[in-house]
N, C-alpha and C positions, 0 to 999 in steps of 0.2 A: 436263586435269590442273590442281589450283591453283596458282596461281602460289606462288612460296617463300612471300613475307612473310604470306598463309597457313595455315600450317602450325602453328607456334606456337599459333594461336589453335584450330586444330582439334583440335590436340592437347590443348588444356588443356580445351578443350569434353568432350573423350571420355574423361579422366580423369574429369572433374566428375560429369560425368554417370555412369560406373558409380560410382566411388565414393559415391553418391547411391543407388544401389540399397542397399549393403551399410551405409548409414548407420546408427549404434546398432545393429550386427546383434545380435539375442540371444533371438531366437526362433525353435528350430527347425523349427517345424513350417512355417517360412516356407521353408527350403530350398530344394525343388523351385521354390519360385516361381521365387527369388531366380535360381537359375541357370539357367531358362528363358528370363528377361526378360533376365539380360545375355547370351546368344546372341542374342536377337532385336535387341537393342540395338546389337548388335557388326553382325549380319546387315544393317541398313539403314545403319552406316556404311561397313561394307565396296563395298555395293550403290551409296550415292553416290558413294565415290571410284572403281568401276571404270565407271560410267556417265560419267565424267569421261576417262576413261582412249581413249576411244575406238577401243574393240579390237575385234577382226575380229567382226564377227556369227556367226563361227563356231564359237568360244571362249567355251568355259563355267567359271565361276567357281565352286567347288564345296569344300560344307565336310566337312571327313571326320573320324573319328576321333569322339574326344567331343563336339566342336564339334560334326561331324556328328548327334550326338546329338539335339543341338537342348539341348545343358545347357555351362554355358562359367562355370568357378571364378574366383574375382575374380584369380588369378594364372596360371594354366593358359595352357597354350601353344596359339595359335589356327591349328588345322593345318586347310591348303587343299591343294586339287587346281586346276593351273589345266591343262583338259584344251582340249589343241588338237587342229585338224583336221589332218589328214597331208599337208593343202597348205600351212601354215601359212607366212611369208614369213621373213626375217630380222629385217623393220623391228618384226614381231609380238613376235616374243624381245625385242627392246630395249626395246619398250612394258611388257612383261609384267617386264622385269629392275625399269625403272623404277618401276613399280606397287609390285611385293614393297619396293623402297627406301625410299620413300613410308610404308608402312605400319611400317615399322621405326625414321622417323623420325615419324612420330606416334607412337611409344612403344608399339607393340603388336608381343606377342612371338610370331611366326609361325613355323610349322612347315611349307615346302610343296613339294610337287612340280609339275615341269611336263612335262610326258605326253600323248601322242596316245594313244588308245582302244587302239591296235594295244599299246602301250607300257607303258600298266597292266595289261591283261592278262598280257603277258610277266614282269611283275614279278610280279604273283600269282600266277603256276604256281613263281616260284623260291622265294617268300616267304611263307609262311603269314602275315608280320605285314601284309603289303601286302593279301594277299586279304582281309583281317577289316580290314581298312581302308575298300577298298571295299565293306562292304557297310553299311557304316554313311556315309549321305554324304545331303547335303543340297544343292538347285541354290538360288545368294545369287544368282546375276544372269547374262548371258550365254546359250546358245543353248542351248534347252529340249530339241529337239530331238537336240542332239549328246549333253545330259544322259541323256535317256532309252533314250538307245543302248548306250550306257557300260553302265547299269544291265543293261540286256538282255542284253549281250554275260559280265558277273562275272555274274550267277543262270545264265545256260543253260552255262557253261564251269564252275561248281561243283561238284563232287563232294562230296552232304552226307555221305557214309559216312566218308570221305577226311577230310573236314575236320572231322569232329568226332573223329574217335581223333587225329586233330593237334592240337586244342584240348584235348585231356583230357590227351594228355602233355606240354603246354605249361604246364598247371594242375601237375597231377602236379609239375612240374621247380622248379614257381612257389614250390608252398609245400615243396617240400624245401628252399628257403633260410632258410625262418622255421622250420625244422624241424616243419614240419605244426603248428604250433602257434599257434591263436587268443591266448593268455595271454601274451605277452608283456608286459611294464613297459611298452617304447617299443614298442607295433604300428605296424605301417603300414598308414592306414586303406583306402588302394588296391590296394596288393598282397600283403599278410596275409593267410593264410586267413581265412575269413567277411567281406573289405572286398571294398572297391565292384567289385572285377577278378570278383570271383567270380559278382557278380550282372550283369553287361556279357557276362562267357561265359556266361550261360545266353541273354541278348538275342540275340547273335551266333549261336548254333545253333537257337533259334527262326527266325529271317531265315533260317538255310541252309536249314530245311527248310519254309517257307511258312507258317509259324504267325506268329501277333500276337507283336509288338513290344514291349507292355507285359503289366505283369502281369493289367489287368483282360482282356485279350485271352486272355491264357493261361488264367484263371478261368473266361472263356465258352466256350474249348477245351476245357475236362474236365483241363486239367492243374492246376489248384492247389482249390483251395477257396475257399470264403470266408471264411472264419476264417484259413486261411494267406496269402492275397493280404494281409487286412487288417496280419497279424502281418507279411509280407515290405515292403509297403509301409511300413510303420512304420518296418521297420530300417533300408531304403535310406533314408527320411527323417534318419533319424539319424546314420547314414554321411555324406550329401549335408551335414548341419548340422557335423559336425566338419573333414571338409575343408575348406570355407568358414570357418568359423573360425580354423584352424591358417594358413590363406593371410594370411588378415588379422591375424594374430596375429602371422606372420613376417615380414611383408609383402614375399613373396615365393611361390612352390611349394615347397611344405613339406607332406610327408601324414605323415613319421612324428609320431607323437604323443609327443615329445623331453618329457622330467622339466622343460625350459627354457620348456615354452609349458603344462604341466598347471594350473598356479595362476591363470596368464591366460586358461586357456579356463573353466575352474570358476567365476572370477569374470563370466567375458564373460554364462557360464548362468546363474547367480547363485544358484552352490552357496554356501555357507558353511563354514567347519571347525565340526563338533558336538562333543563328547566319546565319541563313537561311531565319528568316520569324520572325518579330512581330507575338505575341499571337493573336493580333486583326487580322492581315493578314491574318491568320491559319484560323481563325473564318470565316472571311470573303470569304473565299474559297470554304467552306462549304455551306453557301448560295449563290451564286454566281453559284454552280454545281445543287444547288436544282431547283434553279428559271431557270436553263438550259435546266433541264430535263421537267419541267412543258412548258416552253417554243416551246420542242421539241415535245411532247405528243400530249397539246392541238389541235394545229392542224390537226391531225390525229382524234380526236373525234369530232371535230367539223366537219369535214367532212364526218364522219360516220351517225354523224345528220342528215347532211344536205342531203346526201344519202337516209336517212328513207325518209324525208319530201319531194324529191324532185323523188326520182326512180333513177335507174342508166341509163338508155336508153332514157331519154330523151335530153340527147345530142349528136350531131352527131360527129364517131369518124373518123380520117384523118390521116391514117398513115404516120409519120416524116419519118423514116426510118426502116430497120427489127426490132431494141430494142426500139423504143419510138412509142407512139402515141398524136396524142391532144384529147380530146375531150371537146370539148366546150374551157373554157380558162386553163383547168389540162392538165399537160404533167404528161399521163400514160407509166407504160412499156408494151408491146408487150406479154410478158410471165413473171410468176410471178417467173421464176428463171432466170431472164436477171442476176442481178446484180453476182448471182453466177456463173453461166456458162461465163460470159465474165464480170469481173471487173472492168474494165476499164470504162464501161459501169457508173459507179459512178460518173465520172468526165463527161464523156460524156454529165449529164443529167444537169450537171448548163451548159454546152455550149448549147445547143441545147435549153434551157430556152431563152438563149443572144440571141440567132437566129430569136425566133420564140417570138415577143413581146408582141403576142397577149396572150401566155403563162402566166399567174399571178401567178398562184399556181401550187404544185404538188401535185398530186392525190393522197389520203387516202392509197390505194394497194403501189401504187408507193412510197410514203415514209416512212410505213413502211418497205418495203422489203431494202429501204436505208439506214435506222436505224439499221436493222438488220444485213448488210453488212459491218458495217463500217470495223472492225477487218481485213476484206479483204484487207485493206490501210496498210501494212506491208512495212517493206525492199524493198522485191522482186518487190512486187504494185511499189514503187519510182524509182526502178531501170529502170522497164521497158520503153523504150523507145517510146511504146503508149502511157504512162500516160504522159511519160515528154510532151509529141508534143501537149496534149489536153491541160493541163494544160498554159502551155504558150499560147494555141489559147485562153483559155479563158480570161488573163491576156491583149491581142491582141486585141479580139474583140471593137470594136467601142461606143458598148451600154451597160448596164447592167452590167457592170464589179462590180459596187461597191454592187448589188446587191444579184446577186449570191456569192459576197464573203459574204456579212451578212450569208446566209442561208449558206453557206460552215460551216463558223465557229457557227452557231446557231446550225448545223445538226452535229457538231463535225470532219467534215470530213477537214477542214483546218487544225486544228491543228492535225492530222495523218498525212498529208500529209509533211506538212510540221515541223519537233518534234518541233523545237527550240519556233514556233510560240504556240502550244499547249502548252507551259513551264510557256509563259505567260497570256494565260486564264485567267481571272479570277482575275488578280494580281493585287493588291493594289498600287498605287502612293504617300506615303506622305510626294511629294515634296511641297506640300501646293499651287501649281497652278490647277497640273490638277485637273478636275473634274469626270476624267471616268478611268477605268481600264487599264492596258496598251495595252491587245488585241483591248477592245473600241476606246482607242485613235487613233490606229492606223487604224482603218478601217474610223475614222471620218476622218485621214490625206488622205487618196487614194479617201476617197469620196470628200474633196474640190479640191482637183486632177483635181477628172474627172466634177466636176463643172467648173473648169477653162475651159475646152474642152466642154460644153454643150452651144448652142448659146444662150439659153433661158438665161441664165447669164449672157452673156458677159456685160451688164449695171455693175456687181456688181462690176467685176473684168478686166478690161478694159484690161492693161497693161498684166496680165495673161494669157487672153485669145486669147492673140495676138500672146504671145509667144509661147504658147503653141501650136496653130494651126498650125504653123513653124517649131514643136519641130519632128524631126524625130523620128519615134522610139517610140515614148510616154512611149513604156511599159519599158523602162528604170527606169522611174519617179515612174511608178506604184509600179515596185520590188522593189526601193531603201526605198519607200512607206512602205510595207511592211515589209522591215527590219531594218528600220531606228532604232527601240527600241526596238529591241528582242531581244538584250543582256539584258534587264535589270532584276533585280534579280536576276545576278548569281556572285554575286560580281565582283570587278574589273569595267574596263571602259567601261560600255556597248556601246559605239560608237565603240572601237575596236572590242570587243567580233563581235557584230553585222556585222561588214566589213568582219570580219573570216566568217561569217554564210551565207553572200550576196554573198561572192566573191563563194563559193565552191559550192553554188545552183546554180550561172549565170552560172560558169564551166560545173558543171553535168546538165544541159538543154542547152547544146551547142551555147551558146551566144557569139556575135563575141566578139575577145579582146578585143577591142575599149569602148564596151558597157559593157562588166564585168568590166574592171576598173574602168567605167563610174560610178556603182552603187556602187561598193565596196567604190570609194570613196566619195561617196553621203552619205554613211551609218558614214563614219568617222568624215564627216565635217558637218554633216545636224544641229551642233549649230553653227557654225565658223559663219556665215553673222551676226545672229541673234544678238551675243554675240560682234563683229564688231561696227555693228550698233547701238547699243543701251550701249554701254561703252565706244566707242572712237570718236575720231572727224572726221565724214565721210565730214566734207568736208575741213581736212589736205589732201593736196595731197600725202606727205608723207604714210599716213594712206591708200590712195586709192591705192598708187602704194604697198605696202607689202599687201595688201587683195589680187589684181592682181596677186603678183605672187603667190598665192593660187590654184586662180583657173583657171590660164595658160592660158585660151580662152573662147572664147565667147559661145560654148555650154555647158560648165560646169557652167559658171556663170548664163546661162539660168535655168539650171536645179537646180542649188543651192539655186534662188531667188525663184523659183516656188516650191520648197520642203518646202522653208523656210515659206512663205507667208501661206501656207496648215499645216504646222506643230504649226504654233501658232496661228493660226485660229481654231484648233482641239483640243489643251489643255483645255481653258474654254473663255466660251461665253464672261467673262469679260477681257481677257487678250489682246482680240486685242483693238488696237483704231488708230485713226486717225493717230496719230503722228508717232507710229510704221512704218508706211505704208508707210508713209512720209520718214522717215530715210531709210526703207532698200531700196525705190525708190532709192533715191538720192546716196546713195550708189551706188547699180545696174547701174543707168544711169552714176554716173564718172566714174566706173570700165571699161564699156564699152567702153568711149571713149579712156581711155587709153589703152587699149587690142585694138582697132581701129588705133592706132599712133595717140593720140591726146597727145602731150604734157602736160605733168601737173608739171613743176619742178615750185617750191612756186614765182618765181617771173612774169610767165607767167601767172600762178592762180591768184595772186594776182592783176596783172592789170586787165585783163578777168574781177574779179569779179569787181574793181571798175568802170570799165566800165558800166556796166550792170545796177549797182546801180544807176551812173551817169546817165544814158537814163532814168532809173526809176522817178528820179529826176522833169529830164526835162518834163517828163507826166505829174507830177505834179502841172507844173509851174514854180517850180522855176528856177532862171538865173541859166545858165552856171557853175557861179564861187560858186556858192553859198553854194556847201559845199567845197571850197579849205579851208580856216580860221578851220572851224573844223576837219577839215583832217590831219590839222598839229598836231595835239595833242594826236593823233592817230597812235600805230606802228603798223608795220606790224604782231602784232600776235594778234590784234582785227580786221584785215580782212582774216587771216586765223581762226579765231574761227569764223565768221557769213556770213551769204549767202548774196547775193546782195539785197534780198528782204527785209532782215533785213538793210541792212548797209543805204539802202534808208528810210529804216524807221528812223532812228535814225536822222539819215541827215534831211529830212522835220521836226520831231518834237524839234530838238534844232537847227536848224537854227535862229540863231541871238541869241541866248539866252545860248549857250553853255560856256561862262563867267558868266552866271549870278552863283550869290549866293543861287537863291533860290531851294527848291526839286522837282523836275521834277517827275510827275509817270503819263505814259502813259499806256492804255490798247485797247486791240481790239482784236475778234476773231480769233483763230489763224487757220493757213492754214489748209483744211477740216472741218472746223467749228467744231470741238471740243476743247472746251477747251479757254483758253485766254493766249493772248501773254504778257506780263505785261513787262515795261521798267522802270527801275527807273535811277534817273540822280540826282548825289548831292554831295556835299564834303563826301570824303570817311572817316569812324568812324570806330571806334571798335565794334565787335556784331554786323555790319549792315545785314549780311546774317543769324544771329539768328534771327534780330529781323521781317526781312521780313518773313524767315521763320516760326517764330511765326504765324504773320499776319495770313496770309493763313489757316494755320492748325488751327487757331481757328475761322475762319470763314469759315472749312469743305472743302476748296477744297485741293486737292492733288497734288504735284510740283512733273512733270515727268520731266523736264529738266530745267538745269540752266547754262546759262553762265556768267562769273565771270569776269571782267574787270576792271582795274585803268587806266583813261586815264593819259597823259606825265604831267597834269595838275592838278596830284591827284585828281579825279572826278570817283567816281565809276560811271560805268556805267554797270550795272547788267540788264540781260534778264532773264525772268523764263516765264517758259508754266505752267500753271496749268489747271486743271480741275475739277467739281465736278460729282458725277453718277448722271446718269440719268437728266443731262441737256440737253434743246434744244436752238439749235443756238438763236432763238427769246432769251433765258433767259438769254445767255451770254451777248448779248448786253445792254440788262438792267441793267446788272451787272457791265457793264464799268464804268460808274460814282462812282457807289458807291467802285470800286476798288480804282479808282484814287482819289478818296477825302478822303478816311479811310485811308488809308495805307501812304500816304502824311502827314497828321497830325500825324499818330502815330511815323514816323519820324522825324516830325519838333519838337516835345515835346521829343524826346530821354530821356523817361522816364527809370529807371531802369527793366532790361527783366522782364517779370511778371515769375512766375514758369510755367516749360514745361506743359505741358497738358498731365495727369495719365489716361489716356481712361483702358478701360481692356482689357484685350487679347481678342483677337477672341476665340471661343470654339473650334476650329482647331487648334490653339495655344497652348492651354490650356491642351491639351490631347495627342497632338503630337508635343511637344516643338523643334523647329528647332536651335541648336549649333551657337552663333553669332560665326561667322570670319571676322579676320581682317587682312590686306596682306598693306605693304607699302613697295612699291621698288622705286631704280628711272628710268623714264623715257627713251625713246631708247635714249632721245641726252644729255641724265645724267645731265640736268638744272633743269628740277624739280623732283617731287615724285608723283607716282601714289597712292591712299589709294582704297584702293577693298573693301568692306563692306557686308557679308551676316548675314541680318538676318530677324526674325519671323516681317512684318511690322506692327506696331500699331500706334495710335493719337499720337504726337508730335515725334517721333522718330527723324525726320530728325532736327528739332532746338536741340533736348539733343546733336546728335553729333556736331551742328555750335559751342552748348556753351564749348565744352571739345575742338574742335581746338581752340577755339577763347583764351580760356584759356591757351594753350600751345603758341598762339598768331602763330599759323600759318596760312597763306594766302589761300583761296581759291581762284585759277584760274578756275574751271569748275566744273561743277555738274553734272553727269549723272546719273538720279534716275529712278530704275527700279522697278516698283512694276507689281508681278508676284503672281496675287491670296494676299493669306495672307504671303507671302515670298517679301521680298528687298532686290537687290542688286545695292547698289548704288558705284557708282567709282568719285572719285573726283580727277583732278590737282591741286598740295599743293605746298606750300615751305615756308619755315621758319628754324631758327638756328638748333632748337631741331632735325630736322631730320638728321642732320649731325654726330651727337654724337650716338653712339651704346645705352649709359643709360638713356639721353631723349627720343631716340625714343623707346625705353622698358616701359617706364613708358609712353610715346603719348599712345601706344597700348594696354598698360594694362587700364589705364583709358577709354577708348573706347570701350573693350572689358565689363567693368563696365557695363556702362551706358546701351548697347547694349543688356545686360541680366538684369535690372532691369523691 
């Protein structure tokens, strides 16, 4: 062993020296080297300190895991087996304690076990991670002999049948966390589906069942090709070059591919930003096509396994028609040149999948001769008026639509088919909501689609699922589905771009007029409800009747609420919520009546609603008369800003008290139980919407809506919805009290605003800074001003902007605050002098625009 003084210096030796491998790294094709030579590099220091160690000749030193591999990342954990003999002594264990010490104080980070033969076996009958441990394992130094027993002992005790349905629902379980999905923003290059885990489980069941180790092995096997070895070689290159990058990039273990290391790795490649594509885009394209191909490979090798271990003939086969067969739950082809003799035959084979549901998978022969054909997917292929007729039956079919189109676009053959849709593969979003690629996003928008139309749903989506049932045609919804965001990336409007793309496909697949306009203009408008909804006031009938004449009738407004409901359900898990749901409801439902002849000019509405309130009222208990007295103090544009459910609310909580002097703050869950309705009632101040707003943001919940009110009686009477993540209705209710007595006192003491709250940018922010905009016009009936607000959302944003109006001393009438991922766009009703002058409202917007980017 060396002596201490020592140590230092072998440590800084074996720093130097790998860091010296990975020196200026930025070429990938060096990869494999790269982490070849640091295992081996690792392999003869590890081999001289335990030749130092003077341990039992009978004790083997043994590298497992990826180490075992013979491949070792500049940050990866360096996992051993130090296998002893079952005589082993005690003085052995303290040698072997002291070794592992040793190696922790040269700065090398180890993963290990110490185990007799008897002992790792015991462990891999309990542990499927332990047995795929051992079979990956290299001898660095110590007794050859005891090595090669070990190994004998995990192959003749392996059950490959056993262990590979345990690897595949290991797989299965792996990418249920990334929800089966390649396209994420931040992948993780190792355990994502198509990263490096996926190509180590096909190594790991070649070893179980006596086949070659590598790909060229499996090539000389009859299981890949040569064109697929070379295409799979390429991608584990590529894989092997980002992880290695990302290590050194964090300079630590690090495989997700964080928005905080994208511009450092693009740079490390020596992407550029173009007017085409962010450098990081370019980057990300790049693995996005790798993890495609591994995606598309592995199961053709897994199935070539499963072939060895299972035989081909023991499933009985049942011809579909002359080009397909089943056998078992594989749709095989008929002849191994279906797809070249008859083409079409490509498309054919996701229909025939929809048909036949007992179908899960397609057969090893069968997709590669898929894979191989795709280039068949030409002009001529789109022209032909078989492809068009299958293609639409699959879009038609009833079941499995969203299905086969994964595996369409997984197997590359969607985007041939269709170019515009190949264009965006792959493509990066950093609008700062979504969370998937734009291909991804949009296979998530057709898959909530056809969830509205699955009955096993219908609990989630009630109103959806009703409509849809109803909805003729469905594959209207599906196409518009599909093209809704395929302009994006080519500059310009991608909702136009996209309309050009929908309308000339409905065209060329002979769709009736009625239904190509249908989606062409599905594709145009598929933000117009959303954007409605959620910036104006859906329940001005004013507002209801210009949406209406939008969307003319009652089947476009079906189709536009159901596009819309599936399209921001499909951007990111955290974007929908209750209150969303709520609005473009209510929305939906006035638009309909008015497209039905229901009357809605504001003084019809306006009784309508107080009626409604009034009955609300009376359930309550209270008499008759009993909100006339506060109703006088009240115009009619506080019962055109709130719904009857509110206006009864307000009505019971200041009954008899709406004279008094003192501060009123009510709270209660609000409608869908997300979130809480908060009302405050009180002589109106200056800062009073800073300083609520304060409130909130520094007790973490978030204000999605606000409405802004001075009663005839100067008495602000302000409503705000807030929420905090990841609350349950149980907790909101807990949380009324302590709304209403904190935020009550911090009003009654109108102490001076404390400073905004400096939170830090998100690291989405931070990397991909979003442009604040500011837009002030006025209103259709030119009485007030609208102010439009986008920007990057962080802690206290929304009180910086209360304190910069409240400075310029303009009014808030309305708040509509949108937070969308790490992106806000919030729309507020103003007015005050400054917006009347051209050089005040220059200076309103510039100080706005200030704050807005600090």
């Amino acid at each position: 062993m060396n002596a201490p003084h020592s140590i230092p210096a072998l440590r800084k030796q074996l720093k130097a020296d790998r860091a010296a491998l990975y020196a200026d790294y930025h070429d990938p094709e060096k990869a494999g080297e790269l982490i070849a030579a640091d295992a081996a590099l690792v392999d003869a220091f590890l081999a001289a300190r335990w030749g130092e160690l003077a341990a039992d000749p009978a004790t083997a030193l043994v590298a497992v895991g990826g180490y075992g591999r013979g491949q070792l990342f500049p940050a990866s954990d360096i996992d051993l087996l130090i296998l002893l003999s079952d005589e082993a002594q005690e003085n052995e264990l303290v040698k072997i304690e002291g070794f592992i010490g040793l190696l922790w104080d040269l700065g090398l980070e180890v993963g290990h076990s110490v185990r007799t033969q008897t002992e790792c076996l015991e462990e891999a009958r309990k542990d499927i991670t332990v047995q795929t441990t051992l079979l990956e394992t290299r001898l660095i130094a110590g007794s050859e002999s005891a090595y090669k027993q070990m190994q004998q002992a995990v192959s003749s005790t392996l059950d490959p049948r056993a262990f590979f349905e345990a690897k595949l629902l290991e797989q299965q379980q792996r990418h249920e966390r990334f929800q089966g999905s390649i396209n994420k923003l931040e992948p993780n290059v190792k355990e994502a589906p198509g990263g490096l885990r996926d190509l180590h489980m096909v190594l790991w069941l070649a070893r179980a069942v006596n086949l070659p180790c590598d790909w060229e092995g499996l090539k000389k096997a009859g299981l890949l090709t040569g064109q697929e070895m070379r295409k799979l070689k390429r991608a584990e290159t590529m894989l092997f070059s980002f992880r290695i990058a990302l290590h050194l990039t964090a300079g630590r273990r690090e495989d997700r591919i964080l928005f905080d290391y994208q511009n450092a790795l693009a740079k490390r490649f020596g992407y550029v930003d173009t007017d085409a594509a962010r450098a990081s885009e370019q980057l990300m394209a790049v693995y996005y096509l790798s993890a495609r191909i591994v995606a598309q490979l592995q199961p053709l090798l897994l199935q070539a396994i499963r072939r060895i271990l299972h035989g081909k003939a023991a499933l009985e086969i049942t011809p579909i028609n002359p080009r397909f067969n089943a056998r078992g739950h594989l749709l095989e082809i008929a002849n191994p040149d279906v797809f070249e003799t008859t083409p079409s035959a490509i498309l054919e084979a996701f229909l025939v999948m929809q048909q036949n549901p007992q179908l899960t998978a397609i057969g090893v022969d069968t997709l590669r001769a898929l894979w191989h054909a795709r280039p068949r997917i030409n002009a001529a292929f789109r022209r032909d008026p078989v492809n068009k007729a299958l293609f639409m039956d699959i879009i038609r079919q009833p079941w499995g639509t969203t299905r086969v189109m994964r595996r369409m676009n997984q197997y590359g053959v969607l985007g041939r088919y269709i170019p515009a849709f190949g264009k965006i593969v792959g493509r990066m979003q950093h609008d700062l909501f979504h969370v998937y690629t734009v291909d991804e996003h949009i296979l998530m928008v057709l898959r909530n689609l056809r969830r509205f139309a699955t009955p096993a749903f219908n609990h989630e989506y009630p109103l959806c699922s009703q409509l849809i049932e109803q909805f003729e045609r469905p594959e209207v919804l599906y196409l518009a589905a599909l093209f809704h965001d395929i302009g994006k990336g080519r500059g310009g409007d991608h909702s136009q771009l996209g309309k050009v793309d929908a309308r000339e496909f409905c065209v060329d697949h002979d769709l009736p007029k009625a239904d190509t306009d249908l989606v062409a203009w599905l594709v145009e408008h598929h933000l117009t409800m959303s954007s409605v909804a959620q910036k104006q006031d859906v329940y001005d009938p004013e507002v209801v009747e210009a949406f209406a004449q939008i969307v003319r009738d009652e089947r476009h407004l079906n189709a536009l609420y159901l596009l819309t409901v599936a399209d921001i359900r499909g951007t990111s898990p955290k974007v929908w919520n209750g209150w969303k749901a709520k609005l473009l409801e209510d929305l939906f439902r006035a638009t309909r009546r008015y497209l039905a002849g229901e009357t809605l000019n504001t003084v019809d509405a306006l009784d309508t609603r107080r009626d409604e309130a009034q009955s609300q009222m009376r359930r309550w208990g209270l008499r008759d008369d009993a909100h006339l007295a506060f109703w006088k103090t009240l115009d009619p544009v506080y019962f055109l800003r709130h719904d009857a459910p509110e206006i009864a609310w307000h009505g019971k909580v200041l009954w008899g008290r709406f004279e008094s002097d003192e501060v009123i703050v009510r709270a209660r869950p609000a409608e869908g139980d997300e979130g809480l309705q908060v009302m405050v009632y009180c002589h109106d101040q200056p800062d009073l919407f800073a300083r609520i707003c304060t409130f909130f943001e520094r007790n973490g919940y978030s204000i999605f809506d606000a409405r802004i009110y001075t009663t005839l009686r100067g008495r602000a009477l302000d409503t705000f919805f807030v929420q905090m993540s990841e609350r349950t209705t149980a907790e909101y209710r807990d949380l009324v009290g302590f709304v209403e007595y904190e935020l009550t006192q911090m009003i009654v003491r109108n102490e001076p605003l404390p400073p905004p709250l400096s939170g830090r940018l998100s690291r989405v922010l931070k990397h991909f800074p979003l442009p604040p905009q500011v837009l002030i016009r006025p209103d259709d009936k030119q009485k007030l001003h609208i102010l439009s607000l986008v920007a990057g959302d962080r802690p206290g944003l929304l009180s910086r902007i209360a304190r910069v109006l409240s400075r310029h001393e303009v009014t808030i009438h309305s708040a509509k605050i949108m937070t969308l991922g790490e992106r806000a766009e919030d729309t507020f009703t103003i007015s005050g002098v400054c917006l009347a002058e051209s050089k005040t409202l220059v200076r309103l917007e510039a100080d706005l625009l200030e704050t807005l980017r600090v």
